[in-house]
C-alpha positions as a Markdown table, in Angstrom:
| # | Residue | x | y | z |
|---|---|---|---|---|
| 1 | Unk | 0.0 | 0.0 | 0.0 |
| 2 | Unk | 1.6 | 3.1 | -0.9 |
| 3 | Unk | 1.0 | 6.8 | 0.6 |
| 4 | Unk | -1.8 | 7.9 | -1.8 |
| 5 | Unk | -3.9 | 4.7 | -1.5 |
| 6 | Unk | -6.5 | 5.7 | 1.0 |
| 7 | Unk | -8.8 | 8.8 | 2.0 |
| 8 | Unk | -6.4 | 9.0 | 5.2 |
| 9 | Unk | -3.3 | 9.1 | 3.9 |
| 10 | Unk | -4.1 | 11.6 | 1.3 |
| 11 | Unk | -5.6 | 13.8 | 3.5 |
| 12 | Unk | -2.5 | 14.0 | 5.3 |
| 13 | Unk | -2.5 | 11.0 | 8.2 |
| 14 | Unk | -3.6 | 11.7 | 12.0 |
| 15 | Unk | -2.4 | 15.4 | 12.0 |
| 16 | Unk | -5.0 | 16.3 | 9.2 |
| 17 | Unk | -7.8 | 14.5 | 10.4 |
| 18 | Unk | -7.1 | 16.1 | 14.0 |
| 19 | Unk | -7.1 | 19.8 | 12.2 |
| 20 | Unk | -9.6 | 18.9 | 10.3 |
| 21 | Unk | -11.9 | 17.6 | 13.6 |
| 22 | Unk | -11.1 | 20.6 | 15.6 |
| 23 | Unk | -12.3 | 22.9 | 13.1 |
| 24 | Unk | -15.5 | 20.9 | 12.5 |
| 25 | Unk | -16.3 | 21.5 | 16.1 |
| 26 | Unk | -14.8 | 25.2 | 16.2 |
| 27 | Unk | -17.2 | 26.0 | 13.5 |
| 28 | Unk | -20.3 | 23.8 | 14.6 |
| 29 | Unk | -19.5 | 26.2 | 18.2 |
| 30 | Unk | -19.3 | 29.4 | 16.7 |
| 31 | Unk | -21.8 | 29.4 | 13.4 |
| 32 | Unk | -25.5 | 30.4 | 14.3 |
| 33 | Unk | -26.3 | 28.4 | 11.0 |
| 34 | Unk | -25.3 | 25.5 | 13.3 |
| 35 | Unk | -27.2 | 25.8 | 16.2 |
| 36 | Unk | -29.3 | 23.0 | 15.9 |
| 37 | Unk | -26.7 | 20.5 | 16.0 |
| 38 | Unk | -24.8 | 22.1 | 18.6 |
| 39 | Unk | -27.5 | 22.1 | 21.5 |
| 40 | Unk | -27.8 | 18.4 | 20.9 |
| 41 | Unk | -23.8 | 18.2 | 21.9 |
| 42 | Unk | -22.8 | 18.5 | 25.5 |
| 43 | Unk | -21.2 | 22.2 | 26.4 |
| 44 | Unk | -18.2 | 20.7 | 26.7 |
| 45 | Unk | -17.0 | 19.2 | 22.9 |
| 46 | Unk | -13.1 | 17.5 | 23.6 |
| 47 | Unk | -15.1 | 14.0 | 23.8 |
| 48 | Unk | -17.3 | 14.0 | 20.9 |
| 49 | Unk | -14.2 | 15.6 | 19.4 |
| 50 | Unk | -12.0 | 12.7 | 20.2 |
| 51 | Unk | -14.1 | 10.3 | 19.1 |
| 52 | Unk | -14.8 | 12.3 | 15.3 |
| 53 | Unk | -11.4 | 12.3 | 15.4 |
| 54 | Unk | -11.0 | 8.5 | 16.0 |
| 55 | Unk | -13.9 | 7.2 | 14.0 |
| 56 | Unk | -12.7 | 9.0 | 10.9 |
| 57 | Unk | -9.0 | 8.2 | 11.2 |
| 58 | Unk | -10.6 | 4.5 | 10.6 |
| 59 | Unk | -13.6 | 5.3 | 8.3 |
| 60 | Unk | -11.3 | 7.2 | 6.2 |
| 61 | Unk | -8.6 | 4.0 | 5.9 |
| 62 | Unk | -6.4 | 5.1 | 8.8 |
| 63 | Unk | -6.1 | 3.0 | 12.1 |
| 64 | Unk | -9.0 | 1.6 | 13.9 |
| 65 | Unk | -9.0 | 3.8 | 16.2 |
| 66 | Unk | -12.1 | 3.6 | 17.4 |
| 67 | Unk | -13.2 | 0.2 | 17.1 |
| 68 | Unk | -10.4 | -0.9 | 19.2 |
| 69 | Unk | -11.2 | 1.5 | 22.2 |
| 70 | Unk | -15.2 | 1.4 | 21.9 |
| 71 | Unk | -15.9 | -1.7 | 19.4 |
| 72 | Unk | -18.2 | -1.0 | 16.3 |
| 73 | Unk | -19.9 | 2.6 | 15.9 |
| 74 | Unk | -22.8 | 1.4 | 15.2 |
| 75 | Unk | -23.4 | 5.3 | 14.1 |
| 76 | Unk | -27.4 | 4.9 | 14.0 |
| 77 | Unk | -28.3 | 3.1 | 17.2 |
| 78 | Unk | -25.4 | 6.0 | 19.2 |
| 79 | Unk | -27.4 | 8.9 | 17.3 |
| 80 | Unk | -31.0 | 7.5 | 18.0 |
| 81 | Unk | -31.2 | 9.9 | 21.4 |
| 82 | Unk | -30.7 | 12.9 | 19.2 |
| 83 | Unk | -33.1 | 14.2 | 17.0 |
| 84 | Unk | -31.9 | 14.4 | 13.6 |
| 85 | Unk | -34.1 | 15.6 | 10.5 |
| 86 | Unk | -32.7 | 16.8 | 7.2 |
| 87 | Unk | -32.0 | 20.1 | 8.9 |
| 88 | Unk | -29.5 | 18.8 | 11.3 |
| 89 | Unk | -28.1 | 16.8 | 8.6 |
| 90 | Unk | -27.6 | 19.8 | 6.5 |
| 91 | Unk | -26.0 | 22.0 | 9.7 |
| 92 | Unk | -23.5 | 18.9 | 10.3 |
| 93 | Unk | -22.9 | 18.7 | 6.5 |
| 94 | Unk | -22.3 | 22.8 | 6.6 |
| 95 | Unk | -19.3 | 22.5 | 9.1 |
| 96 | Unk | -17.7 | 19.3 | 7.7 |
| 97 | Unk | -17.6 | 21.0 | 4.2 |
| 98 | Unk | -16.5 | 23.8 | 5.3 |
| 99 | Unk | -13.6 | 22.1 | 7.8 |
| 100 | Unk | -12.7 | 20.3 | 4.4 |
| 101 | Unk | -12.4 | 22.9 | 2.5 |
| 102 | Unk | -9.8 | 24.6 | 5.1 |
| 103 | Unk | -7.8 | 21.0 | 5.4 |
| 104 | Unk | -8.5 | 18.9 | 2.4 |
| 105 | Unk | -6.6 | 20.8 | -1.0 |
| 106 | Unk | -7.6 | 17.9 | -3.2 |
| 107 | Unk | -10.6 | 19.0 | -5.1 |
| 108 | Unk | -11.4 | 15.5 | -6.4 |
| 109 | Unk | -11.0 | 14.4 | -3.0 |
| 110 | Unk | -13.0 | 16.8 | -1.3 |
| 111 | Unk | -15.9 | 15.9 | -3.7 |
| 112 | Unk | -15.6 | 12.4 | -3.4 |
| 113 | Unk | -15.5 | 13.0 | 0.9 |
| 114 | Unk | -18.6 | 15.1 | 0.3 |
| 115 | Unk | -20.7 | 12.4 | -1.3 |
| 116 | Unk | -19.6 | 10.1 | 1.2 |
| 117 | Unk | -20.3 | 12.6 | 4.4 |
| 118 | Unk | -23.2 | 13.7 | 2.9 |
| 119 | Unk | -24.3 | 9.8 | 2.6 |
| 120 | Unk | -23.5 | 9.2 | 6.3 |
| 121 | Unk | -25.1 | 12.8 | 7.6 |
| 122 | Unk | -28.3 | 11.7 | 6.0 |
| 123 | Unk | -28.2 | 8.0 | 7.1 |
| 124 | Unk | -28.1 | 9.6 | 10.8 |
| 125 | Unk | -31.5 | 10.8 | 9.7 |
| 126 | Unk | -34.2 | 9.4 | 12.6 |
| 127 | Unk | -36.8 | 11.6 | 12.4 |
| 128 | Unk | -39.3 | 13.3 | 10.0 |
| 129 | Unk | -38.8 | 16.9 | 8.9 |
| 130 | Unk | -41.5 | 19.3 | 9.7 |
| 131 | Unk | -43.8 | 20.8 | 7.7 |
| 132 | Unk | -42.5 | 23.8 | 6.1 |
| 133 | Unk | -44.3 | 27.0 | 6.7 |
């Protein structure tokens, strides 16, 4: 396998993914546009950012981060206590696009990433969206 073979190591290897986690969460904080995902977080964000940061050294080819410390994500059934429409998909999808676009220089790369966040943000989905006005 050489450098260039996966997601992770493209990317840029732990250091990346760590920038690119910490500015997910910095903007998800800070963005009103995001408010709806961030009062479903605890005030405190250094453990769901540790385990972003695991989980997608791993989902993105790296190490297994977080299956060896916590054992399968099992992303839907650890999301169920939050409610999560199309709305929050789109506020999660909002910071990660922007973090990517701060960390990630590969434009194919970034696209491809976007298809697949945007896949997993709306697989997360575990409610119905309410009527529009």
């Amino acid at each position: 396998m050489n450098d260039t073979s996966t997601p992770f190591a493209r990317i840029g290897g732990e250091a990346a993914v760590r920038r690119m986690v910490q500015r997910f969460y910095a903007l998800m904080d800070t963005l009103p546009e995001a408010y709806g995902i961030r009062k479903l977080h605890a005030s405190d964000l250094s453990g769901a950012e540790e385990k972003l940061f695991m989980f997608l050294c791993g989902w993105l080819g790296g190490p297994q981060l977080y299956v060896e410390k916590f054992g399968h994500p099992k992303l839907r059934a650890r999301h169920m206590p939050f409610p999560i429409a199309s709305d929050e998909a789109e506020q999660w999808m909002l910071c990660m696009r922007l973090a990517m676009s701060e960390v990630i220089e590969d434009d194919n790369l970034r696209a491809g990433l976007d298809k697949s966040f945007n896949d997993l943000a709306y697989h997360m989905r575990n409610r119905g969206d309410p009527p529009r006005a």
